[in-house]
GUTOR-461632 format. One record per residue (C-alpha): residue number from 0; residue in three letters; x, y, z. Coordinates in Angstrom, 3 decimals, m for minus. Each point is the difference from the previous one (the first is absolute). Example, Ala and Ser with C-alpha at 12.3 -4.5 7.8 and 13.67 -1.06 7.14 Angstrom:
BEGIN
ATOM    i   aa        px        py        pz
ATOM    0  ALA    12.300    m4.500     7.800
ATOM    1  SER     1.370     3.440    m0.660
This chain:
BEGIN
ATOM    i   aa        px        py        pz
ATOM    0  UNK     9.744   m13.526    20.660
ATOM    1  UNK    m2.941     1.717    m1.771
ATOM    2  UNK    m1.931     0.583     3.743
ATOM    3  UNK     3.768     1.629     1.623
ATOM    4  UNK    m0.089     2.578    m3.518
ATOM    5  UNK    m2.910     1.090     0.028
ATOM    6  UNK     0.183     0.805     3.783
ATOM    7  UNK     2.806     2.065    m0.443
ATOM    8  UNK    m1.403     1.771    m2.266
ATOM    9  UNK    m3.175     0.522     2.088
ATOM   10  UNK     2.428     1.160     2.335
ATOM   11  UNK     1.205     2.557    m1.743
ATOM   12  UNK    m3.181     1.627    m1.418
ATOM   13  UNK    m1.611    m0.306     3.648
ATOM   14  UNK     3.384     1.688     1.300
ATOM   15  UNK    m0.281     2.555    m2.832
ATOM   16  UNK    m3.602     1.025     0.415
ATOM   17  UNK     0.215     0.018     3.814
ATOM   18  UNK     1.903     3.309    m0.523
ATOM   19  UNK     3.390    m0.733     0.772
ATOM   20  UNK     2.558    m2.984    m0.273
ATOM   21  UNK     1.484    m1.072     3.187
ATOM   22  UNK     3.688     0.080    m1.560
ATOM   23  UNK    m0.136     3.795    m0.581
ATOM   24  UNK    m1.711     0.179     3.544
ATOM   25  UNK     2.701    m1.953     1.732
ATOM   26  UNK     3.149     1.188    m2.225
ATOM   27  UNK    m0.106     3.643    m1.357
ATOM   28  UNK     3.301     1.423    m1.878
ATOM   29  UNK     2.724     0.119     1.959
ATOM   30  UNK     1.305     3.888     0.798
ATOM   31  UNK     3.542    m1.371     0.216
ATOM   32  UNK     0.290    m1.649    m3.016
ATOM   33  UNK    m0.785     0.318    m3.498
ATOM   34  UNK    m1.226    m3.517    m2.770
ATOM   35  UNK     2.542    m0.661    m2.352
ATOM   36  UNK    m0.884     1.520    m3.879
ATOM   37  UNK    m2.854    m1.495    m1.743
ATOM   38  UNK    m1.160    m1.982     3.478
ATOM   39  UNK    m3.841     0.977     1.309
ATOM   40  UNK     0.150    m2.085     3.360
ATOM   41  UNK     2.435    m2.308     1.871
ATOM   42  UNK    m1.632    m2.824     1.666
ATOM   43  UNK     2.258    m2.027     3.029
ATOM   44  UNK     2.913     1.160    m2.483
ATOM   45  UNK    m1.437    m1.279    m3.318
ATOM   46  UNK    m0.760     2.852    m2.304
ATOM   47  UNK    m3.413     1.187    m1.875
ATOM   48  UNK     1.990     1.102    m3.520
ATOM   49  UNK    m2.594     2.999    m1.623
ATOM   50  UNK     0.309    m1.948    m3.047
ATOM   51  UNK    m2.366    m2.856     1.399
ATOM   52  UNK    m2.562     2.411     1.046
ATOM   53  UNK     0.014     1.832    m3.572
ATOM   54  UNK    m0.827    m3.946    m1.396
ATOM   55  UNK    m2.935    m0.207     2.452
ATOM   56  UNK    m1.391     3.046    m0.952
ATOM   57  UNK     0.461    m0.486    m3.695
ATOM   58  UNK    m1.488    m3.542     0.484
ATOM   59  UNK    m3.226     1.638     2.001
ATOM   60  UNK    m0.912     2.130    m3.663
ATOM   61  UNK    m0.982     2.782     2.674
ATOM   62  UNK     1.509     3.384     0.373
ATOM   63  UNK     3.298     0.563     1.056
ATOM   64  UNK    m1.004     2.178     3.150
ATOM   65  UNK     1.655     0.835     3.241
ATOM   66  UNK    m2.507    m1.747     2.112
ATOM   67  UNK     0.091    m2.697    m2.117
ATOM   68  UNK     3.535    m0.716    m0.023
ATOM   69  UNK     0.126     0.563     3.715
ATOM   70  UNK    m2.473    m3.030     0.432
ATOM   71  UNK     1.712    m1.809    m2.251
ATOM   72  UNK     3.176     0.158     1.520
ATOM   73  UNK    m1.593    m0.918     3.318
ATOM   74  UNK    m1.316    m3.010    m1.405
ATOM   75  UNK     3.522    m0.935    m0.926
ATOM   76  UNK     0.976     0.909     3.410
ATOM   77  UNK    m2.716    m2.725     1.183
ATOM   78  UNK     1.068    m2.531    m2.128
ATOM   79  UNK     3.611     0.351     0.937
ATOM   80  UNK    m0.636    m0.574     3.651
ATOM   81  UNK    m2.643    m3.261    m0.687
ATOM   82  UNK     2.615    m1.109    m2.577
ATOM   83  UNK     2.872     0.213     2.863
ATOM   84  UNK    m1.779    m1.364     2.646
ATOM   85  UNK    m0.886    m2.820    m2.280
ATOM   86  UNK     3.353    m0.692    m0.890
ATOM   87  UNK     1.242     0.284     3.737
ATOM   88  UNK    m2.376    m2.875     1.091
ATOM   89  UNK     1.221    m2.363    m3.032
ATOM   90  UNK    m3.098     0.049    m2.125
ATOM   91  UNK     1.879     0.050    m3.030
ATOM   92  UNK     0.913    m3.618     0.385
ATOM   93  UNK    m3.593    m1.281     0.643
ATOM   94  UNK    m1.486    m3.059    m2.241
ATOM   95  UNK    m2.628     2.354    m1.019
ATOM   96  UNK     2.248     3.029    m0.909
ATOM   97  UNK     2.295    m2.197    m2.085
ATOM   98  UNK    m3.077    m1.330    m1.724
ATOM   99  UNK    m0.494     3.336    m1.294
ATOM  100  UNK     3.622     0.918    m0.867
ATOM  101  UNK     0.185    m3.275    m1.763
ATOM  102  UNK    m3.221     0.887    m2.459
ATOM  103  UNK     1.588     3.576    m0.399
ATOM  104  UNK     3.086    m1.413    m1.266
ATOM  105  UNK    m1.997    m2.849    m2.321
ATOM  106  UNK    m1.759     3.153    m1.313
ATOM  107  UNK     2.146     2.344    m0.946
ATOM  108  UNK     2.694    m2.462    m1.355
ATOM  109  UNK    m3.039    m0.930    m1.921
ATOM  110  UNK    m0.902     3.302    m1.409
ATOM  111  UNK     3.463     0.528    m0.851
ATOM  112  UNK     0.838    m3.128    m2.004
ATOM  113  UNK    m3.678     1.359    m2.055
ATOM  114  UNK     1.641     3.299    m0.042
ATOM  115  UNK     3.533    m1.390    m1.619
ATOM  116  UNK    m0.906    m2.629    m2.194
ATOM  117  UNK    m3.336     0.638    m1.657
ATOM  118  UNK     0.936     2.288    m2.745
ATOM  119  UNK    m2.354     1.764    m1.392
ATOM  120  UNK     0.015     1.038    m3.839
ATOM  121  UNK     0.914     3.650    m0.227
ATOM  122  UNK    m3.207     2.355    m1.030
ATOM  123  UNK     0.779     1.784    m2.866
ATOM  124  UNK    m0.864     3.857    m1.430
ATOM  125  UNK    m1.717    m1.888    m2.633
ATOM  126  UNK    m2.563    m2.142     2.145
ATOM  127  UNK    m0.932     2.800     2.106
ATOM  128  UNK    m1.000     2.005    m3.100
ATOM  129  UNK    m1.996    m3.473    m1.276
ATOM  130  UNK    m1.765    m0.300     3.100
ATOM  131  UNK    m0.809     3.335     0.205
ATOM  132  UNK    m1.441     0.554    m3.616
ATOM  133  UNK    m1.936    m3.339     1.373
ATOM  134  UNK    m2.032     1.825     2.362
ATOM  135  UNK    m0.356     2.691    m2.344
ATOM  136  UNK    m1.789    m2.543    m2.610
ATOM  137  UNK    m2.315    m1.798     2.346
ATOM  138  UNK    m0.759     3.478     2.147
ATOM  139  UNK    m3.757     0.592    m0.606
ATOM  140  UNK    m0.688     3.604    m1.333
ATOM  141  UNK    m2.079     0.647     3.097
ATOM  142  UNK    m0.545    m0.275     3.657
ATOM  143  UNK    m3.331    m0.729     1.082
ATOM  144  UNK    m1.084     0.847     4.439
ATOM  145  UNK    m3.368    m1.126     1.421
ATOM  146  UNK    m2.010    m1.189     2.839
ATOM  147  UNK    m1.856    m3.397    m0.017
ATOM  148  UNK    m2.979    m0.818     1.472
ATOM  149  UNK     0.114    m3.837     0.059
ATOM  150  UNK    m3.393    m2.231     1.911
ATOM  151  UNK    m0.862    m3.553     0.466
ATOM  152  UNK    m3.767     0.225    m0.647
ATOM  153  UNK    m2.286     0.794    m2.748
ATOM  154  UNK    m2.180     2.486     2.697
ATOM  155  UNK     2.428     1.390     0.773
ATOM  156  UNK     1.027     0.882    m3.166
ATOM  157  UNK    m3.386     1.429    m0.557
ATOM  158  UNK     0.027     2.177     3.317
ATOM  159  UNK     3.283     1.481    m1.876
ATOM  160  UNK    m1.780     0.861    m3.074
ATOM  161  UNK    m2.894     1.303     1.653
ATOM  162  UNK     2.217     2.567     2.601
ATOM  163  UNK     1.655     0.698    m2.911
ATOM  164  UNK    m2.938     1.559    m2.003
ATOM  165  UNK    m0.788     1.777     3.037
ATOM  166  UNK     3.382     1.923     0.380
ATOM  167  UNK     1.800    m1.816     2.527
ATOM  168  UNK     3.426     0.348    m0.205
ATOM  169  UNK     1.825    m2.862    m1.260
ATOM  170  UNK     2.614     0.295     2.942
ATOM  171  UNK    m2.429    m0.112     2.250
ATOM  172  UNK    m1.449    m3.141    m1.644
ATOM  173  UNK     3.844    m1.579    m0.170
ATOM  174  UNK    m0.014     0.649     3.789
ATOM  175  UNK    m3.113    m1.696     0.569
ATOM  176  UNK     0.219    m2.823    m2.123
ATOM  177  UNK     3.521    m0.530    m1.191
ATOM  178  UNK     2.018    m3.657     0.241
ATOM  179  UNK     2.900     0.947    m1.674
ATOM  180  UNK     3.002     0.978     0.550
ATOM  181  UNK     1.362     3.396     1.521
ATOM  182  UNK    m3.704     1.266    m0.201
ATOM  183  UNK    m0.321    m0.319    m3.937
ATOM  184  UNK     2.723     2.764    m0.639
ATOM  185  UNK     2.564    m1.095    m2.332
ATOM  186  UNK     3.077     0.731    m0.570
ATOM  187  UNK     0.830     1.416    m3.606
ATOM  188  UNK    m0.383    m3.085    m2.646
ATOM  189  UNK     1.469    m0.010    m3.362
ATOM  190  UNK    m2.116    m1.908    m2.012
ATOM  191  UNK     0.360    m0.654    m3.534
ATOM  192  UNK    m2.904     0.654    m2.380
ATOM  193  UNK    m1.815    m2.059    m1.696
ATOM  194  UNK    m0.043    m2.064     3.199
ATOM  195  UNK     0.994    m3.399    m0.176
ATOM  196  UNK     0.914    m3.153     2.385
ATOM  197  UNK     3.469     0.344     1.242
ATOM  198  UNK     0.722     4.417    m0.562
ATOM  199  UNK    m2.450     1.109     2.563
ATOM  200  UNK     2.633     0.527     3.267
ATOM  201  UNK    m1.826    m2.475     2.360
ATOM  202  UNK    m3.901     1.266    m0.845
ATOM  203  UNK    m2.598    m1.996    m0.710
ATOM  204  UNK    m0.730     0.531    m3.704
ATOM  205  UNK    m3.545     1.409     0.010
ATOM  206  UNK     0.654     2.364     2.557
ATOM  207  UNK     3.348     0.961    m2.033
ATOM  208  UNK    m2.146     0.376    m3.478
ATOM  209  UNK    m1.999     2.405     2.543
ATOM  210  UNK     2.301     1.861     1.308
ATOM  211  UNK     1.550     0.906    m3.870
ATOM  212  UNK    m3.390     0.935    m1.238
ATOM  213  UNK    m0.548     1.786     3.018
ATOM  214  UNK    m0.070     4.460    m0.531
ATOM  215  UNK     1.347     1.046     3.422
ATOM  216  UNK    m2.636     0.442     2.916
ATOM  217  UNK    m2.355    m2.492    m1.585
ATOM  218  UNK    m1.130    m3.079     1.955
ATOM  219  UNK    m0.836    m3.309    m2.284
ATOM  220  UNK    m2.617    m2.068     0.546
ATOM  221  UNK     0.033    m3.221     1.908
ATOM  222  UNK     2.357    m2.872    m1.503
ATOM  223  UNK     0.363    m3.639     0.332
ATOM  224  UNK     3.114    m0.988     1.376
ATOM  225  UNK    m0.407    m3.796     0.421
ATOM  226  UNK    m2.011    m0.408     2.970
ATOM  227  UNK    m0.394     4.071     1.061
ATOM  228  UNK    m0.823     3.081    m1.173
ATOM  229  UNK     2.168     3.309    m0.921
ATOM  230  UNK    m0.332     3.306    m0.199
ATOM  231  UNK     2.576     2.452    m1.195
ATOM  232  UNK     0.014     3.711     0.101
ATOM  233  UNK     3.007     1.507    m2.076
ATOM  234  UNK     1.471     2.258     1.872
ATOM  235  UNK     3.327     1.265    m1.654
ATOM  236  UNK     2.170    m1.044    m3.420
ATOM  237  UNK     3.040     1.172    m1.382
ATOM  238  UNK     2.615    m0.609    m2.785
ATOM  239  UNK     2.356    m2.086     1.291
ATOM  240  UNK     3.445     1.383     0.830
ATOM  241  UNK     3.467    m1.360    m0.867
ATOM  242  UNK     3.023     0.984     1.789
ATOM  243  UNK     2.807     0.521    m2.833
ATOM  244  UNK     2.912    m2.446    m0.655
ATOM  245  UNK     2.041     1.942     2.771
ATOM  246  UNK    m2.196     0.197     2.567
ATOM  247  UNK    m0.705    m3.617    m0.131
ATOM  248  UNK     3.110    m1.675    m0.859
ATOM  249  UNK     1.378     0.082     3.413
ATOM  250  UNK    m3.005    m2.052     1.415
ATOM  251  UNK    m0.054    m2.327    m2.898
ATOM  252  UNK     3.528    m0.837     0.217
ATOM  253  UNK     0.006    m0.931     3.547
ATOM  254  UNK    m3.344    m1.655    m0.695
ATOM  255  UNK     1.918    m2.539    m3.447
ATOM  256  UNK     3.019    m0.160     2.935
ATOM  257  UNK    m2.188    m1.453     2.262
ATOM  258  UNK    m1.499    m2.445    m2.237
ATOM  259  UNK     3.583    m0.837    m0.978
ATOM  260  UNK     1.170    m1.009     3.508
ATOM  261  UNK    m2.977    m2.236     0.455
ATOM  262  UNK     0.742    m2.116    m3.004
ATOM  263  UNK     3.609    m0.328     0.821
ATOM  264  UNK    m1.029    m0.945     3.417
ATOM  265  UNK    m2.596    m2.263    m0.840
ATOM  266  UNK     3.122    m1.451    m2.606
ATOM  267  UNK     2.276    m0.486     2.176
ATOM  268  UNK    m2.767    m1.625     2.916
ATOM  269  UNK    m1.246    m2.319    m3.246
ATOM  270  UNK     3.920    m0.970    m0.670
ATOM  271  UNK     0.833    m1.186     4.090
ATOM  272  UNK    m3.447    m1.538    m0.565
ATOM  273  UNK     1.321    m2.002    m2.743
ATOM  274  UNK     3.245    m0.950     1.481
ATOM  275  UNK    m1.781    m0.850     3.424
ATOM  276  UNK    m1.589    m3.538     1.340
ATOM  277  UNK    m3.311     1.374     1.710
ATOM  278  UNK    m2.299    m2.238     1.619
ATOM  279  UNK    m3.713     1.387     0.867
């Protein structure tokens, strides 16, 4: 069923950037009669409503344009007829199609049962403002942004240091010689100082104890990181910035709501366990 979706939808897109759908070729607006309120297209007497082109649209995150909606709604018209002329010739009834309906209907009973009987603590005013002056606490007081210059080999290492003394660009040296990541360019680190195992967001700790020592524009020399070497040029740092309570508390409580429906799921999915003979 997978291979017959995804050629409709082929369809469609080929149909829609060929120019022109044959439905509105074949079947223009009728001069003698008017659609009936809030219906965009009749199709062999089965209506378009407006209502499920507004959903598409919404669903596509793109701008609600003219042209856009009139694609859309020739889509639907597309659909309509391969949906018809599927039903006409019985597919609906097919082994495979029933497969489908069948896993659908496992599904979404499924999710619903989740939805109904894991119940999930309510979040309260008070935990959002606890988890919130959490962050605040552990927040480190600044925000650290450089580039890393990371190589396998002791030469090269020394060409670095060398082009270095000479005026070479340290971008142009990341370009040439660079194994890391996004071409050395990090994205803004808080790191905690003094730098210890376990508060450095992900970096290795030399190269964090660098990059905190670090004025901005200045390049450190070359550092052992287990079996390679590092360079780090400090390019930016700031004091880190902390959205008040009411900014954040929005985000945090859907964040604690979240965590709340995952351990009332994973209750309720421990208790059928426990009531449940299951052989592996």
């Amino acid at each position: 069923m997978k291979k017959h979706h995804l050629s409709i939808v082929s369809t469609l897109i080929a149909l829609a950037c060929a120019g022109g759908m044959p439905a509105a070729r074949a079947a223009g607006p009728k001069p003698d009669s008017s659609l009936p309120p809030g219906v965009e297209a009749v199709v062999n007497n089965v209506p378009i409503p407006r209502i499920d082109i507004d959903e598409a649209i919404k669903t596509s995150g793109q701008p609600d344009t003219p042209a856009l909606r009139a694609q859309v709604k020739q889509n639907l018209i597309i659909q309509k007829l391969i949906e018809q002329a599927a039903e006409k010739a019985d597919y609906g009834v097919r082994p495979e199609v029933n497969k489908v309906v069948m896993r659908a209907r496992t599904i979404a009973s499924a999710d619903l049962y989740l939805h109904e009987m894991a119940r999930p603590q309510p979040v309260t005013d008070a935990q959002v403002k606890a988890r919130y002056d959490q962050i605040v606490a552990s927040a480190a007081p600044f925000q650290y942004r450089a580039e890393v210059i990371a190589v396998r080999s002791p030469a090269e290492a020394n060409e670095i240091v060398a082009e270095l003394k000479k005026g070479t660009a340290f971008d142009a040296l990341a370009k040439k010689f660079n194994t890391t990541p996004n071409g050395g360019i990090a994205e803004w680190a808080d790191l905690h100082t003094p730098v210890a195992e376990g508060n450095t967001a992900g970096v290795p700790v030399p190269v964090a104890q660098a990059i905190t020592t670090l004025q901005p524009g200045a390049i450190s020399a070359p550092i052992r990181v287990g079996d390679a070497f590092a360079f780090v040029k400090l390019d930016e740092k700031r004091k880190t910035v902390v959205p008040t309570f009411d900014a954040a508390k929005n985000v945090l409580r859907q964040q604690l709501e979240a965590q709340a429906d995952q351990r009332a799921m994973a209750a309720l999915v421990e208790k059928l366990a426990s009531q449940a003979t299951i052989q592996q």
